[in-house]
C-alpha positions as CSV (number, residue, x, y, z in Angstrom):
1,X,0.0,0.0,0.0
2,X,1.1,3.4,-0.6
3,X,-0.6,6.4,0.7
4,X,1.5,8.8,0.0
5,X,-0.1,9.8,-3.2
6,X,-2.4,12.9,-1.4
7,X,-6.1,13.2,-1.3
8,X,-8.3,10.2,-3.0
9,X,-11.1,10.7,-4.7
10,X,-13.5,10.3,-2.5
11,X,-12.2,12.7,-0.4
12,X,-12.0,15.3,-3.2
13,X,-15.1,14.8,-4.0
14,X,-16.8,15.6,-0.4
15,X,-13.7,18.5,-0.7
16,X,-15.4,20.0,-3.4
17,X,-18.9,19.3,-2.1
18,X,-18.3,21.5,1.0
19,X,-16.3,24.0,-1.2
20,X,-12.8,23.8,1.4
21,X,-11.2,21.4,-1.7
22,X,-8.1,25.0,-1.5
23,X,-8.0,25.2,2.3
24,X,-7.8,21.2,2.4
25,X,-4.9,21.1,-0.6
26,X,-2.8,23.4,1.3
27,X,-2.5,20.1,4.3
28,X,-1.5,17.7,1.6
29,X,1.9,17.5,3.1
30,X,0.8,15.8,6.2
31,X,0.3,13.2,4.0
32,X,3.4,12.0,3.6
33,X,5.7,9.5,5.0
34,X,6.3,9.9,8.7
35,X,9.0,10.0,11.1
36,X,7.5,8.5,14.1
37,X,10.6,9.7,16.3
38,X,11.0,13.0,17.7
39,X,8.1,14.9,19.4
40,X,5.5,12.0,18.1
41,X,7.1,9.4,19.6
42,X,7.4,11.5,23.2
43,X,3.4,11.9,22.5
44,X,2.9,8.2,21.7
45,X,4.8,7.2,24.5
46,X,2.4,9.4,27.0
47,X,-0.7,7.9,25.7
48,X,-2.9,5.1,27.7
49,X,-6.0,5.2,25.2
50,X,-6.2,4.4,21.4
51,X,-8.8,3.2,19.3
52,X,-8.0,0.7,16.1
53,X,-9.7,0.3,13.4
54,X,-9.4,-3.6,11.9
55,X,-11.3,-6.0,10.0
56,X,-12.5,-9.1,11.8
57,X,-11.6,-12.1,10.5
58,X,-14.9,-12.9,8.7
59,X,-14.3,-9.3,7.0
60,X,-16.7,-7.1,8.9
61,X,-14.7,-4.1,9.9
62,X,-15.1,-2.6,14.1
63,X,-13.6,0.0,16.1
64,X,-12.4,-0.9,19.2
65,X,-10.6,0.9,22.0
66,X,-6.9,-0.4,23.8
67,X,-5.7,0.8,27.1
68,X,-3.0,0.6,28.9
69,X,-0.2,2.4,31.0
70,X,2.2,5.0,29.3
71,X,4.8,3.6,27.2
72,X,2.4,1.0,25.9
73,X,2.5,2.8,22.6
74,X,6.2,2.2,21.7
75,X,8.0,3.5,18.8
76,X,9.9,1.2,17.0
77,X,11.7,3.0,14.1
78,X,10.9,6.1,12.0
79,X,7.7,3.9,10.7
80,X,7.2,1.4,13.3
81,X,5.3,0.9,16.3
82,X,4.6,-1.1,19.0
83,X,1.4,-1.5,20.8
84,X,1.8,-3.9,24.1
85,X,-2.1,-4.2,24.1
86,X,-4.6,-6.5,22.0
87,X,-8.9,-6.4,22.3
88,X,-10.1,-8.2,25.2
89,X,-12.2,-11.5,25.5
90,X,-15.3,-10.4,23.8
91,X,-14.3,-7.7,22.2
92,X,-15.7,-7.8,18.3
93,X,-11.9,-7.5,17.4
94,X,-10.9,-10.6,19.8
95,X,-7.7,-12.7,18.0
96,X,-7.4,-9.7,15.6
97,X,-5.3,-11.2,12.6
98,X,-2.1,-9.3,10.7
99,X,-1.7,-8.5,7.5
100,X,-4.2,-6.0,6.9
101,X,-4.7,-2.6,6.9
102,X,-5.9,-0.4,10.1
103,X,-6.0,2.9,11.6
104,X,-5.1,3.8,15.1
105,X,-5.9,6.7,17.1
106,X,-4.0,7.7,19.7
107,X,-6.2,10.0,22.4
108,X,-5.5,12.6,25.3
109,X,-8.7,13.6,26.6
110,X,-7.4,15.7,29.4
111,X,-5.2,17.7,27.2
112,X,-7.0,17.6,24.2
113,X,-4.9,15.9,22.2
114,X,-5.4,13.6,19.4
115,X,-2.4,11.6,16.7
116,X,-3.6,9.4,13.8
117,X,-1.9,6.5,12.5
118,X,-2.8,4.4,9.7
119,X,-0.9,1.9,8.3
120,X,-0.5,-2.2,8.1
121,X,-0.8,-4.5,10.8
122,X,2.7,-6.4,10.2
123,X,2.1,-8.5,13.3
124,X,-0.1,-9.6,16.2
125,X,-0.4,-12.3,18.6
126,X,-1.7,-12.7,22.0
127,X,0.0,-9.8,23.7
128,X,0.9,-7.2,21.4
129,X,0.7,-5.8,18.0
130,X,3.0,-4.6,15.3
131,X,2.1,-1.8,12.8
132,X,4.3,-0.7,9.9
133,X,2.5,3.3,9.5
134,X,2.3,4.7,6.3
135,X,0.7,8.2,7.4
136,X,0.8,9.8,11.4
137,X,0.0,13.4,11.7
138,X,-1.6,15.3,14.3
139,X,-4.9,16.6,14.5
140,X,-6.6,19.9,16.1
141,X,-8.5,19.7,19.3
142,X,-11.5,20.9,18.4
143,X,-14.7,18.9,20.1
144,X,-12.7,16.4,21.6
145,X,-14.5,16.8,25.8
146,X,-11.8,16.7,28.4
147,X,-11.9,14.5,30.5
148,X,-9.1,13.0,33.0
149,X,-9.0,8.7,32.8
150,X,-7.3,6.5,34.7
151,X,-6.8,2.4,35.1
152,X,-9.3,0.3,36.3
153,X,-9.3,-3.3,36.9
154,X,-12.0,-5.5,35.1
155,X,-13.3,-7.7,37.0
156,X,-14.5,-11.1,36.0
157,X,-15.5,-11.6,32.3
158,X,-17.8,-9.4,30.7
159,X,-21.0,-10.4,30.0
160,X,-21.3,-9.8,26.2
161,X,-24.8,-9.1,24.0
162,X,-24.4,-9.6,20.3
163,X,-27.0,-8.7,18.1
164,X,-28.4,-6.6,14.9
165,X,-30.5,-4.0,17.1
166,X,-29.7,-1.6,19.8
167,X,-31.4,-3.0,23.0
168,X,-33.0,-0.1,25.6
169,X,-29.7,0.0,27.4
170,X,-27.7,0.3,24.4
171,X,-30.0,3.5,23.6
172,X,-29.5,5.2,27.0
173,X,-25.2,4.8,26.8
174,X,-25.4,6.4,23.0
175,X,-27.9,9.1,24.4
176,X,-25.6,10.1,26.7
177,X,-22.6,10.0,25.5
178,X,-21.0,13.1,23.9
179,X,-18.1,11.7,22.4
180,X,-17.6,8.6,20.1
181,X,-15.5,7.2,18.0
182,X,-15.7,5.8,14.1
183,X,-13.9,4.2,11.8
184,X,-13.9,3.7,8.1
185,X,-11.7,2.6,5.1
186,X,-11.1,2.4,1.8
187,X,-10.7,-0.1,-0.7
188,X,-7.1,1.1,-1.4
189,X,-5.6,3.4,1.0
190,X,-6.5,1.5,4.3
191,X,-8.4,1.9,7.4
192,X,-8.7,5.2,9.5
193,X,-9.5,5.6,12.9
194,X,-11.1,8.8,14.2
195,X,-12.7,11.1,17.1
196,X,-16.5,12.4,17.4
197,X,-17.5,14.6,19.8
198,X,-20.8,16.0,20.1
199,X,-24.5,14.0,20.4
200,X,-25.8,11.7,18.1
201,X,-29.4,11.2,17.7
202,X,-30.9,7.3,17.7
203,X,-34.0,7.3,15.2
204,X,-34.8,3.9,15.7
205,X,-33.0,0.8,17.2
206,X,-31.5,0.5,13.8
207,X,-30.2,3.9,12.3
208,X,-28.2,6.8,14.3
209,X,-27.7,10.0,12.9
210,X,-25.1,12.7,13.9
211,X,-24.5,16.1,12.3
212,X,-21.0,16.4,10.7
213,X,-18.9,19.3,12.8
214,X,-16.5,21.3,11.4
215,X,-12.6,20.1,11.5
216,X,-9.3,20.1,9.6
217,X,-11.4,20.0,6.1
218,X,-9.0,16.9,4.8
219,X,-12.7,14.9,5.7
220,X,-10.5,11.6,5.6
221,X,-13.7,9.9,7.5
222,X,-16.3,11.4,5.0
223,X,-14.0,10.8,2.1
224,X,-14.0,7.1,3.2
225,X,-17.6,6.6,3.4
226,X,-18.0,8.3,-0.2
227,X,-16.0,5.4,-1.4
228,X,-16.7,2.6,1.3
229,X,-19.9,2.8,3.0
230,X,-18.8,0.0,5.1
231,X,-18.5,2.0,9.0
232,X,-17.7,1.3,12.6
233,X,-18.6,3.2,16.0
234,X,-17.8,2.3,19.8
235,X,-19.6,4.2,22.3
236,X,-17.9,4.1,25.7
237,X,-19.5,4.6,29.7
238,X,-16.6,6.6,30.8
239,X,-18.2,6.3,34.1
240,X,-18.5,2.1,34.3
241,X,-15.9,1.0,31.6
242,X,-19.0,0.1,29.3
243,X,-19.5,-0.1,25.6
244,X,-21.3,-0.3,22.8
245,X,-19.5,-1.4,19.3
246,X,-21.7,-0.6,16.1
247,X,-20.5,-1.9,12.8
248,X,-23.4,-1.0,10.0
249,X,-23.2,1.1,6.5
250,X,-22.8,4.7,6.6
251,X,-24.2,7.5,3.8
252,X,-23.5,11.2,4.2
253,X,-26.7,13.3,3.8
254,X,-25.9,16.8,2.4
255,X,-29.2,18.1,3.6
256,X,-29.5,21.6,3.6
257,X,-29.5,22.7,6.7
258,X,-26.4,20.7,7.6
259,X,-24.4,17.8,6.4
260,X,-24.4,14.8,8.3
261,X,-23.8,11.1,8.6
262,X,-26.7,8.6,8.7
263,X,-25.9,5.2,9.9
264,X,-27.9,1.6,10.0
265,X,-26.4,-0.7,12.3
266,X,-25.8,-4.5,10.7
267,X,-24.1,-6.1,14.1
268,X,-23.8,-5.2,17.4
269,X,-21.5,-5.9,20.5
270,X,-22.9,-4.6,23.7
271,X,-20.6,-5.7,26.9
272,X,-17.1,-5.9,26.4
273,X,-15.8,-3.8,29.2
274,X,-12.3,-0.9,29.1
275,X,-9.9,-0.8,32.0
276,X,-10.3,2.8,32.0
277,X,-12.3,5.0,34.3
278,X,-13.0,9.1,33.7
279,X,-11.3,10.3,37.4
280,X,-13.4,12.1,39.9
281,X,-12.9,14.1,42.0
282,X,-13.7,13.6,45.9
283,X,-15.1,16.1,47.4
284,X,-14.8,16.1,51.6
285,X,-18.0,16.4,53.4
286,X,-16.2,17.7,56.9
């Protein structure tokens, strides 16, 4: 794979569409092929959250989060990286297999920070995984809701739902929540990984809709779903660990009061549980 050949098509097109295809070219550069060390690998390094975005091995393709304590997003080389973390029992991504294409997302809540990484998954076994990255680059901190996480055991096994339908529960946790996140790929260029803040509206157990805010104008997600409609969200109870993984079709609906994404869920994980907690703070009652 090489994706160091700018903008595809299907990210010009939604460009032009939303008439930033000028302020979008001028980014073209972060396009191009990385140097992991330096100040992105003292970034990486602090990181305990990422999201991936993978294929499972029957082809249907998830976002999942990975947590774990800094330095478990190691730098390898100028284009190699390390993650000492792997999806959990139950987890739609569970005995994720190499040699394909993913996007990672590395993510600081508390400082607003976010990194993407896309490249191929070169390895992968029970512990770890290996990722050979074709593109990392930086993105602004717009929408992303801080929030201060921390480790937190799991304990016992989860107790995993699978299904084609969001269940009442399922609709409370995507109600509230005011961040997601989604992935999407392409036929060519790979798999992308990215952040969502803001609410998104459940229509009926089967289709969500959220309104498309404004960001860096490259619209690598949008640009994805233009040529893949094939889509993946994971909704997360910062409060319990909980989450919700969608995988469905997405379509972009240039309505015209406001573009947005419209989404129809085809599976559904409900369960699998993140070793992560949002921190709060105690208050004395003295």
């Amino acid at each position: 794979m090489d994706r160091r050949t700018g903008f595809h098509s299907g990210e010009l097109a939604v460009q032009r569409r939303a008439g930033v295809d000028r302020d979008a070219a001028r980014l073209i550069g972060m396009l191009d092929a990385p140097d992991l060390r330096g100040g992105l690998a003292r970034s990486l390094a602090e990181r305990t959250f990422l999201a991936i975005t993978a294929h499972d091995r029957t082809g249907r393709l998830w976002i999942t989060p990975l947590v774990g304590s800094p330095g478990f997003v190691e730098v390898r080389g100028p284009a190699d990286l390390l993650v000492h973390a792997v999806p959990p029992p139950g987890d739609p991504l569970e005995g994720l297999g190499a040699g394909q294409q993913v996007g990672i997302l590395a993510l600081d809540p508390a400082r607003r920070r976010r990194v993407r990484v896309n490249g191929t998954l070169s390895g992968a076994d029970e512990r770890e995984l290996a990722v050979h990255v074709d593109q990392a680059y930086g993105n602004c901190p717009r929408f992303i809701h801080p929030r201060d996480l921390e480790p937190a055991p799991v304990l016992g096994p989860p107790t995993v739902r699978r299904g084609q339908a969001l269940a009442p529960a399922d609709v409370d946790l995507v109600r509230r929540a005011d961040t997601f996140l989604l992935g999407t790929s392409h036929p060519t260029r790979g798999a992308d990984a990215s952040h969502r803040g803001g609410r998104v509206v459940v229509e009926d157990a089967r289709t969500l809709y959220w309104p498309d805010l404004p960001g860096n104008n490259m619209f690598n997600s949008l640009g994805n779903i233009a040529a893949d409609p094939a889509a993946a969200l994971v909704f997360v109870d910062f409060a319990t660990g909980g989450t919700v993984h969608l995988s469905g079709q997405a379509e972009i609906d240039w309505a015209e009061e406001g573009r947005g994404v419209r989404f129809t869920v085809e599976a559904l994980v409900s369960g699998p549980t993140l070793a992560l907690r949002e921190r709060r703070e105690e208050h004395s009652t003295a």
